[in-house]
N, C-alpha and C positions, 0 to 999 in steps of 0.2 A: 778385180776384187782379189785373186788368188796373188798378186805383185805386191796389193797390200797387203797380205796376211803373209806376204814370204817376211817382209819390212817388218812386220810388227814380230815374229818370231823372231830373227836377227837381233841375239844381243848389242854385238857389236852395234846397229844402226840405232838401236834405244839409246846406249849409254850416250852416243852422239847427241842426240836431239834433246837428252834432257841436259847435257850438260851446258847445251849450247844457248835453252831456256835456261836456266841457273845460271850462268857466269855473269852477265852483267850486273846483275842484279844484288849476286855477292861483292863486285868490286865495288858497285855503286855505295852499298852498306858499309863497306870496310872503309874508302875517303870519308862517309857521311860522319862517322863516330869519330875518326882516328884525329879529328882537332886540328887537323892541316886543309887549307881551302887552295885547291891548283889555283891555275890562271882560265883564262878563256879556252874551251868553253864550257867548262866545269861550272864557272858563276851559274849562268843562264840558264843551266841545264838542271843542278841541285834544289831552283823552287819548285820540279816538276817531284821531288820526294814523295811526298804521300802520293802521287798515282802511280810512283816505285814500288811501293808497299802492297799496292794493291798487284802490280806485276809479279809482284817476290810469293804472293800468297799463289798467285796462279802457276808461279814457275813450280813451287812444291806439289800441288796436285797435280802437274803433269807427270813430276818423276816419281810420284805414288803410284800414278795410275802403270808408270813405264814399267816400276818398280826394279827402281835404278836409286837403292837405298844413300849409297855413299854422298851422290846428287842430290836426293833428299836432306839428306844431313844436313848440308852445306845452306838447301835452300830454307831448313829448319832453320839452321842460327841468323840468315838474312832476317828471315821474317822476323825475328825476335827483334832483330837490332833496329830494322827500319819501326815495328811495331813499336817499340820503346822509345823513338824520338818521334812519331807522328801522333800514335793514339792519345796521349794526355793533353791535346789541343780541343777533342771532342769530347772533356770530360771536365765539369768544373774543378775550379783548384779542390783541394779537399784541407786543407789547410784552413785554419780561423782568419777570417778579411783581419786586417791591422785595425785597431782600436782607434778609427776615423770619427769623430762624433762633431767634426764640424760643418761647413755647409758646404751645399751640394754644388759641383761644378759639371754643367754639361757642358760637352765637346762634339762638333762636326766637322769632319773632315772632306775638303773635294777636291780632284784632280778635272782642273776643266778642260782637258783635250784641248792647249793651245787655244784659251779660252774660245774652245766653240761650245760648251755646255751651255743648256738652255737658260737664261738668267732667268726668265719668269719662273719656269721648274724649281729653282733652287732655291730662290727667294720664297716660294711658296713652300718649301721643307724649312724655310727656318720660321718663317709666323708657324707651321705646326708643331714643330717641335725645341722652339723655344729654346735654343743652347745659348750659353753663355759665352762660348768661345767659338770660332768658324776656322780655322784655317784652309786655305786656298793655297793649290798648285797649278804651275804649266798658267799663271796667272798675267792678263796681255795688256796693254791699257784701253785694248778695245774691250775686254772681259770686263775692266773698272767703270768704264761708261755705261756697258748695257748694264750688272749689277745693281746702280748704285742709282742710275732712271728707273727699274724695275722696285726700289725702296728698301734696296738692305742697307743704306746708311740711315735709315729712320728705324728698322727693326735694330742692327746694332750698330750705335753711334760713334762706337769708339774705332780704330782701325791705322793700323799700322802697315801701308800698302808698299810694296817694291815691284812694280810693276815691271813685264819686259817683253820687248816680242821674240817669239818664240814660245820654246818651254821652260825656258829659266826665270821665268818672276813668280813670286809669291804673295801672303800677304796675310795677319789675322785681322781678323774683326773680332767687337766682344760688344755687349751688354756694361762692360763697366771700364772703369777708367784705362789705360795703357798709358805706358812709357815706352817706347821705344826702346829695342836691343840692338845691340850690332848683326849685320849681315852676316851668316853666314855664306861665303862664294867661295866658290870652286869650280872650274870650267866654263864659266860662264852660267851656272846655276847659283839661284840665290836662295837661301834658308833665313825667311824670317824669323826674326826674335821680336819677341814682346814681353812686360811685364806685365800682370794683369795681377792689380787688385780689387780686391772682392768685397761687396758690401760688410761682410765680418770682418773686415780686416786684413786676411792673410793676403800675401803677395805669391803670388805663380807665374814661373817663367815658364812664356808658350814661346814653342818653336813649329816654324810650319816646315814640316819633313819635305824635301827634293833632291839628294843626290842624283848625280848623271844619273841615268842607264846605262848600264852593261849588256851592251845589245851588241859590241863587236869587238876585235881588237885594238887596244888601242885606248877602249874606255877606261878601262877596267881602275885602274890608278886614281882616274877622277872620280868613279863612282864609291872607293875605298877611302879617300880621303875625304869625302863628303859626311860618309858617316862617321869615321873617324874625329871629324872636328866637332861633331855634337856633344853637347857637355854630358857632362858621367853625373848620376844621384849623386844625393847627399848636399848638404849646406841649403840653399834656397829648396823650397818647393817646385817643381817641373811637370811638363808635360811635352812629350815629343810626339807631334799628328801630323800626318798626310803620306803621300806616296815614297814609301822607303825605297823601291827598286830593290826590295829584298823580303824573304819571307825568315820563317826561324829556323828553316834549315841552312842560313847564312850567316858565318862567325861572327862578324860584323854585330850582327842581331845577336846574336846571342851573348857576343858582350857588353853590349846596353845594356840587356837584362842583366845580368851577371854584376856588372855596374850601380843596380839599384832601382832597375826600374821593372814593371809588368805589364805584361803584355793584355789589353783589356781583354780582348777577343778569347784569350790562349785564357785567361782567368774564369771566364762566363761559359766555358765550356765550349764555343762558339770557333776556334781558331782553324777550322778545314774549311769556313765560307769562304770561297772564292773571294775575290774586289779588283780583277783585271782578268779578262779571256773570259774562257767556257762558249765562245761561238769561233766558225771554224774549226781549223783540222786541229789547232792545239785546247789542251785543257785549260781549266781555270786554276788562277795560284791567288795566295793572300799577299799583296804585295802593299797595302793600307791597311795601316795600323794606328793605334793610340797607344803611346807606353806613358804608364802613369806612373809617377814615383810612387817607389814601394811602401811608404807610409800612406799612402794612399788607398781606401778601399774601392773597389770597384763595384757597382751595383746590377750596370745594366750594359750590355754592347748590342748593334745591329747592324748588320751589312745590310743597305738600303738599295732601293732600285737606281741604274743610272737617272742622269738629269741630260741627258743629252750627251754627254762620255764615255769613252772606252774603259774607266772607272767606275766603280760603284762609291757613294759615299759612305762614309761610315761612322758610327754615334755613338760615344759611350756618356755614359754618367757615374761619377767618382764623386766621393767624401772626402773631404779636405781633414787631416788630425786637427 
């Protein structure tokens, strides 16, 4: 006892330990803002931000309690900084939705684990919740067999499939008619395109979201150029759904948005739901998303239970202008 209370008198040993809790946490904050995204493993490591934020809050009440003010400081502007690109995920927009007064487009999104997700499961979330469009990742032709025996080409009839073994196939389905889009590939990843028009009329291009993984050296390029090739808002109406391998703490993401599109989850208040991890030693990150073009109102989002996946699916409903 008298060893710890020599330690905790000991300036010198305070200023140590709080700055040692503070420092990463301020470099973390200063790459997250500063607009530049390193290489590996900086990718992989930046979806874990918001349980940054919640370190950056703990580092500062260590160096209050140290009362190692200067370390305080430091771990005062983290917390603002990471505070300031995390907290507006858990808060709806505050903004007026866009003047969408057309008809309603629901959206699901699934990443089927190299198609081992359970197709009756899945099949059964779509007779309940009735979306108009499904996109499908990590989509196998053994996944299209058991789906399609299990009745999601009688729930929705239409379907634009790219099948592939592995993780690299895709695929949408919808409730109403499709045309075909070109593939996006990269790496051997493929990014379905569809066009989907809608009983009113309008025509919406869906894309079913898959870039690589940045899960090691080496990736990283194809996982960048994946998103990269996704088309930017504006001109047609859009919808980008399924497994980004990126959260909004990754540029990439953020300039989609920036690009003209909204993040449903990030809009509904909803955007800190996990939809990959949270079992095991690491945390859960948002790495399933819907970006809806910004003329687009957003109504409803849901991070849904898995279906047999290391994913969770996920479901918004949007207003067409």
């Amino acid at each position: 006892m008298n060893s710890f209370q020599d330690m905790w008198r000991d300036r010198g040993v305070r200023t140590w330990v709080s700055w040692i809790a503070v420092t990463p946490f301020a470099v973390w904050a200063a790459v997250r803002v500063s607009g530049f995204e390193p290489d590996w493993p900086w990718v992989p490591v930046v979806a874990f931000t918001p349980h940054a934020a919640v370190g950056a809050a703990l580092s500062l009440a260590l160096a209050g309690l140290l009362r190692r003010w200067a370390a305080g400081a430091v771990a005062l502007v983290t917390v603002l900084a990471l505070g300031a690109a995390v907290l507006p995920r858990a808060l709806p927009d505050r903004a007026p939705e866009p003047v969408a007064g057309g008809a309603r487009l629901r959206v699901l999104a699934a990443n089927l684990l190299v198609g081992r997700a359970d197709a009756v499961e899945l099949a059964g979330l779509v007779r309940s919740l009735r979306p108009d469009v499904l996109t499908l990742q990590e989509f196998t032709p053994l996944a299209k067999r058991r789906l399609e025996a299990a009745g999601l080409r009688e729930l929705l009839p239409y379907a634009v499939t790219r099948p592939a073994e592995g993780a690299g196939g895709s695929a949408v389905y919808a409730r109403h008619p499709l045309a075909a889009g070109d593939l996006i590939e990269q790496g051997g990843f493929g990014q379905a395109t569809a066009v989907l028009t809608h009983p009113g009329g309008a025509q919406v291009e869906i894309v079913s979201v898959h870039p690589c993984a940045p899960k090691r050296v080496g990736r990283l390029r194809c996982w960048l150029a994946g998103l990269e090739r996704l088309p930017r808002g504006g001109g047609r109406l859009r919808v980008l759904a399924g497994d980004f391998n990126a959260t909004l703490d990754h540029l990439p993401v953020r300039e989609l948005l920036a690009a003209g599109y909204r993040d449903a989850a990030d809009a509904m208040g909803r955007g800190l739901s996990p939809t990959w991890g949270g079992w095991g030693p690491l945390p859960g990150v948002t790495i399933d998303h819907v970006l809806a073009d910004g003329r687009m109102a957003v109504t409803d989002f849901r991070v849904l239970a898995p279906v047999g996946s290391d994913h969770r699916p996920v479901y918004a409903e949007l207003l067409l202008p």
